[in-house]
OpenMM code with the backbone's topology and positions (N, CA, C; nanometers):
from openmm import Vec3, app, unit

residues = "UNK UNK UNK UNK UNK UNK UNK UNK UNK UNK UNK UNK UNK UNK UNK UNK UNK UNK UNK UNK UNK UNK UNK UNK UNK UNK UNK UNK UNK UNK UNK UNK UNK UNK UNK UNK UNK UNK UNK UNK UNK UNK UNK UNK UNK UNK UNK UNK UNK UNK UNK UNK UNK UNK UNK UNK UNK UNK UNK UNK UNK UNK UNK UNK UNK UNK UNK UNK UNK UNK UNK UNK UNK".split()
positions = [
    Vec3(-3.0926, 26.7663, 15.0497),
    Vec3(-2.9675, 26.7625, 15.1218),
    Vec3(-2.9383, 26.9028, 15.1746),
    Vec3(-2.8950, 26.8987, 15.2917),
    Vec3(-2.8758, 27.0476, 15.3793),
    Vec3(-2.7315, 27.1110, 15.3403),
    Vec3(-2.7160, 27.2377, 15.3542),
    Vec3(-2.6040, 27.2786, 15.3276),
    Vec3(-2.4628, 27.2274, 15.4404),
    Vec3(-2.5086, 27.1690, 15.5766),
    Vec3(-2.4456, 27.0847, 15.6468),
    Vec3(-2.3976, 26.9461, 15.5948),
    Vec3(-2.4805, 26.8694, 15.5339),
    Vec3(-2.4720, 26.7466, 15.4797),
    Vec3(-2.3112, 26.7866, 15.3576),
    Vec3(-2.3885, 26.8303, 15.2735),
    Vec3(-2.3149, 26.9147, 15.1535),
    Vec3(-2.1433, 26.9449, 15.1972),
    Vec3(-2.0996, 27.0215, 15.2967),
    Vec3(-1.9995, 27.0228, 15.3565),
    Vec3(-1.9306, 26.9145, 15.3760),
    Vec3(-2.0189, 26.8224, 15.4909),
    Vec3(-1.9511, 26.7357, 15.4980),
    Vec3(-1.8905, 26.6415, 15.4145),
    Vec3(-2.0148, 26.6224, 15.3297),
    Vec3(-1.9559, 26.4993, 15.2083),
    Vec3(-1.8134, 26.5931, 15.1428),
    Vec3(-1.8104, 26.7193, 15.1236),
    Vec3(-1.7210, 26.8004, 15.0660),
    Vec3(-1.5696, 26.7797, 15.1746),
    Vec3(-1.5633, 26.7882, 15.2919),
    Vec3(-1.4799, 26.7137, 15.3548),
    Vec3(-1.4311, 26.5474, 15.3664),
    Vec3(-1.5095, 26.5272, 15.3392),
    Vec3(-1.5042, 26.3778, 15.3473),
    Vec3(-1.4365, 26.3809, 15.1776),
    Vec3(-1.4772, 26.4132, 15.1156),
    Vec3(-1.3948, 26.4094, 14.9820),
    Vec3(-1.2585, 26.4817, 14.9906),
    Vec3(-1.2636, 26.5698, 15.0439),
    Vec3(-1.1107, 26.6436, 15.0369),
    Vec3(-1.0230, 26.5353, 15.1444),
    Vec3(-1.0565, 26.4812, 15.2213),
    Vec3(-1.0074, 26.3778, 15.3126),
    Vec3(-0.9582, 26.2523, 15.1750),
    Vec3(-1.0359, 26.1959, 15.1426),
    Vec3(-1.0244, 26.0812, 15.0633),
    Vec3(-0.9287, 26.1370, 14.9388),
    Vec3(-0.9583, 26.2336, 14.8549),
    Vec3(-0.8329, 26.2920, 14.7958),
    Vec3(-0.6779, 26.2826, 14.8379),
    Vec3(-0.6854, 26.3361, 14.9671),
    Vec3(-0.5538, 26.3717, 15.0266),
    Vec3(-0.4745, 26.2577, 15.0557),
    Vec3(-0.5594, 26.1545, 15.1154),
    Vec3(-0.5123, 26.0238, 15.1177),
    Vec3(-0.4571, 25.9349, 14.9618),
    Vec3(-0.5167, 25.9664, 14.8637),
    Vec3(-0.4748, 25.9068, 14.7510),
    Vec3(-0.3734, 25.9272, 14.7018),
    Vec3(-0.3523, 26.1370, 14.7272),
    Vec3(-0.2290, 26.1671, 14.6609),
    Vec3(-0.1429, 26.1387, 14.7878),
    Vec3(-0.1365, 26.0978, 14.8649),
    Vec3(-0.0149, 26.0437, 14.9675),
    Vec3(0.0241, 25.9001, 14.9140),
    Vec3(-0.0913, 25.8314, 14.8444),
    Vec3(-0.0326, 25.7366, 14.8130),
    Vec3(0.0460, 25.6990, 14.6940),
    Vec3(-0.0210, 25.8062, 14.5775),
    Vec3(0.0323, 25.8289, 14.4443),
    Vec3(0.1493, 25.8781, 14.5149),
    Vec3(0.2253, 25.9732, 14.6070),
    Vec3(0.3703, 26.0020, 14.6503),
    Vec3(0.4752, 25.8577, 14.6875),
    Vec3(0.3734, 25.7759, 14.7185),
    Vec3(0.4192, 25.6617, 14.8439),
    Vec3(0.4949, 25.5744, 14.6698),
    Vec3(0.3779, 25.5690, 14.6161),
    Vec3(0.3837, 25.4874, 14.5060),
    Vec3(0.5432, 25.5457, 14.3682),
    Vec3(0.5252, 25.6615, 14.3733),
    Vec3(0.5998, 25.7327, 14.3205),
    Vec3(0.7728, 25.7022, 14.3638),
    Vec3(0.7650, 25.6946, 14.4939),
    Vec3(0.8875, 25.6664, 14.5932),
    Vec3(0.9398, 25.5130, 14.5671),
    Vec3(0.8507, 25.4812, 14.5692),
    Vec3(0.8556, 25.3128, 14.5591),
    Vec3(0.8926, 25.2563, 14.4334),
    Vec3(0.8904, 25.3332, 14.2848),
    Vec3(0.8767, 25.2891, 14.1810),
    Vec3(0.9896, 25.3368, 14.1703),
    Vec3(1.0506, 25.4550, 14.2153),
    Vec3(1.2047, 25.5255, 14.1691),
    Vec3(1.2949, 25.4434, 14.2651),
    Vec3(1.2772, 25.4173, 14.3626),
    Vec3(1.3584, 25.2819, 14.4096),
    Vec3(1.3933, 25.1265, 14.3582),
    Vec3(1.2678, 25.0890, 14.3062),
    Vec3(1.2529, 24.9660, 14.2247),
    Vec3(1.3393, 24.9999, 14.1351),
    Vec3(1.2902, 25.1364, 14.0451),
    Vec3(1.3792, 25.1357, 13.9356),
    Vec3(1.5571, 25.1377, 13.9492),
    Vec3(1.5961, 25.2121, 14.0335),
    Vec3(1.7211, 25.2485, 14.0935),
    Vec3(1.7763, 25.1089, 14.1288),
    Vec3(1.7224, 24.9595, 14.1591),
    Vec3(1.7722, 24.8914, 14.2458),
    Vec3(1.7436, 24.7907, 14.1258),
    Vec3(1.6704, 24.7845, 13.9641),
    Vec3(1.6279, 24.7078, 13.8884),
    Vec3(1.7903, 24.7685, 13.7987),
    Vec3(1.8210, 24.9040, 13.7909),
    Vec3(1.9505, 24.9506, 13.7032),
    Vec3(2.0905, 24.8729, 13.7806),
    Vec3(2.0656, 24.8672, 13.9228),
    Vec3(2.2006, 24.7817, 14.0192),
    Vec3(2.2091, 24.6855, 13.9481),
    Vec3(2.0828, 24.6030, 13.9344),
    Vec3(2.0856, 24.4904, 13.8849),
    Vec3(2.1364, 24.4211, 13.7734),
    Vec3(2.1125, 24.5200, 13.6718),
    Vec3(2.1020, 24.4923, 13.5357),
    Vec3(2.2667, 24.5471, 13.4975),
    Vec3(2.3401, 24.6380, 13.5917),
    Vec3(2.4890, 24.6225, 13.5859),
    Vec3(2.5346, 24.5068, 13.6361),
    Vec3(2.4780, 24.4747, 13.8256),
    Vec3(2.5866, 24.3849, 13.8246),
    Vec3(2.5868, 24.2490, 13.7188),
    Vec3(2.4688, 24.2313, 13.6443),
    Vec3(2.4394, 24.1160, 13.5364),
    Vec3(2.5256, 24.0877, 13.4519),
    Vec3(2.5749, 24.2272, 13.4330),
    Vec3(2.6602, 24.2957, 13.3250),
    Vec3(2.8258, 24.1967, 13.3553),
    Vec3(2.8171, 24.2859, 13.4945),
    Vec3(2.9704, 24.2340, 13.5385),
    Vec3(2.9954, 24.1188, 13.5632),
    Vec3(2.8626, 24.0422, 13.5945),
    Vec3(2.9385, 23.8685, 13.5971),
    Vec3(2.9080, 23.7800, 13.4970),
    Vec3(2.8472, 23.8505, 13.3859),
    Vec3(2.8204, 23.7637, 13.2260),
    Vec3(2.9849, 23.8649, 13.1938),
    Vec3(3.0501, 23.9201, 13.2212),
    Vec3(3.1573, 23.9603, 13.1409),
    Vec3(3.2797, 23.8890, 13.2387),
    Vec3(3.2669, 23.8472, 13.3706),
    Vec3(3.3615, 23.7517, 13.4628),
    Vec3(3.3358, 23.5996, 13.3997),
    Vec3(3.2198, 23.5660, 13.3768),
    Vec3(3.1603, 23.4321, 13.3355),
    Vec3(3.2212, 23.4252, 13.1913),
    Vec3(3.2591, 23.5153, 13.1364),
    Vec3(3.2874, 23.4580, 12.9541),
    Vec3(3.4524, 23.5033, 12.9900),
    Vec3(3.5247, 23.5728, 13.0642),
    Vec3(3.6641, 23.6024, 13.0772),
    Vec3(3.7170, 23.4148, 13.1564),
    Vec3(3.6127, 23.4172, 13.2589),
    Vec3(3.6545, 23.2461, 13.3258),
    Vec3(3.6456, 23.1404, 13.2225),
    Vec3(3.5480, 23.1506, 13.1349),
    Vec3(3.5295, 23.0946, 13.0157),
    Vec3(3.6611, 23.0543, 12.9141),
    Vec3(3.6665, 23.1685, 12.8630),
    Vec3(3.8193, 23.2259, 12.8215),
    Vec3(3.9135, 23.1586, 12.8603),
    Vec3(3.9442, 23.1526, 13.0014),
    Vec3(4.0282, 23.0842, 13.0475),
    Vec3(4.0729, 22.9335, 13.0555),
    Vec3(3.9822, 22.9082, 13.0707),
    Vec3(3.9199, 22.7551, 13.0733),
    Vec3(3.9415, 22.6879, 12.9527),
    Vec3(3.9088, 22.7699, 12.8755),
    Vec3(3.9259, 22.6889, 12.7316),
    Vec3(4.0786, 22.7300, 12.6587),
    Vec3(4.1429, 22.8380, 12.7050),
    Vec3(4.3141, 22.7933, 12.6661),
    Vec3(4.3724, 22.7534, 12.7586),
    Vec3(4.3252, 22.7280, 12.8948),
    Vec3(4.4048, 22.5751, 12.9822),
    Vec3(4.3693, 22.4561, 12.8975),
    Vec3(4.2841, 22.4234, 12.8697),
    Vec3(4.2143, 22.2715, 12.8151),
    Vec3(4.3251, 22.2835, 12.6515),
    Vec3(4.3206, 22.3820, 12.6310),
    Vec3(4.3709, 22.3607, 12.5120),
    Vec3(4.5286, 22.3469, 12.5091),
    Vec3(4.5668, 22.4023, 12.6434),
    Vec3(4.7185, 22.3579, 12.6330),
    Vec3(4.7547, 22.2334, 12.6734),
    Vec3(4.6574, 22.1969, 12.7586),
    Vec3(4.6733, 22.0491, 12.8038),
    Vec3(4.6446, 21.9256, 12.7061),
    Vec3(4.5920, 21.9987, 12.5989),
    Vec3(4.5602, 21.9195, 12.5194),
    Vec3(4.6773, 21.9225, 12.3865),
    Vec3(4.7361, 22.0073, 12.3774),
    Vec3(4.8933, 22.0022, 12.3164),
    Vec3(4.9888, 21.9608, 12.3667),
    Vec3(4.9573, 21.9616, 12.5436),
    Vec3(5.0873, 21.8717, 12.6214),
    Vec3(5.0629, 21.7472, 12.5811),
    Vec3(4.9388, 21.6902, 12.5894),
    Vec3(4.9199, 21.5370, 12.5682),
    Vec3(4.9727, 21.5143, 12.4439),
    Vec3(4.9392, 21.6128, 12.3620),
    Vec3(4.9673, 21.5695, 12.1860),
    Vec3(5.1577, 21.5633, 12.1932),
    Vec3(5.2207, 21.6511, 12.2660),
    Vec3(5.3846, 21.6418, 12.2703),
    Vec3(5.4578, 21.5271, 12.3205),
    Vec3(5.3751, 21.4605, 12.4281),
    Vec3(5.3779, 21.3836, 12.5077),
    Vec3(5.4237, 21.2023, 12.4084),
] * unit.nanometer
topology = app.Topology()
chain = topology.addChain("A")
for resn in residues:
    res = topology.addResidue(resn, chain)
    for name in ("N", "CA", "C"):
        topology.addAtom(name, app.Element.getBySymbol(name[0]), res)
């Protein structure tokens, strides 16, 4: 192999490198977004399992007063 050959493959590798770590960046970007948009998530979950058991709540001392009106009745 010539010291021409040698180069090149040596470019051709620093090429193929450079491209990977653009993608390890790409990938990097992509995963801190996921994560950022997986934490949105996992609040708003938060806030409508805590609307869902307050409606809950509710629901069940209407039923229950209606169910003492009937008993007065």
């Amino acid at each position: 192999m010539t010291a021409y050959e040698i180069m090149n493959d040596i470019k051709e590798l620093e090429k193929n490198i450079e491209k990977c770590l653009e993608k390890i960046e790409q990938f990097a970007a992509e995963n801190n977004a996921l994560r950022t948009r997986m934490e949105e998530l996992t609040q708003e979950k938060a806030r409508l399992m805590q609307k869902n058991d307050q409606a809950k709540t509710r629901l069940e001392s209407m039923i229950s007063r209606l169910r003492n009106l009937e008993q007065a009745v």
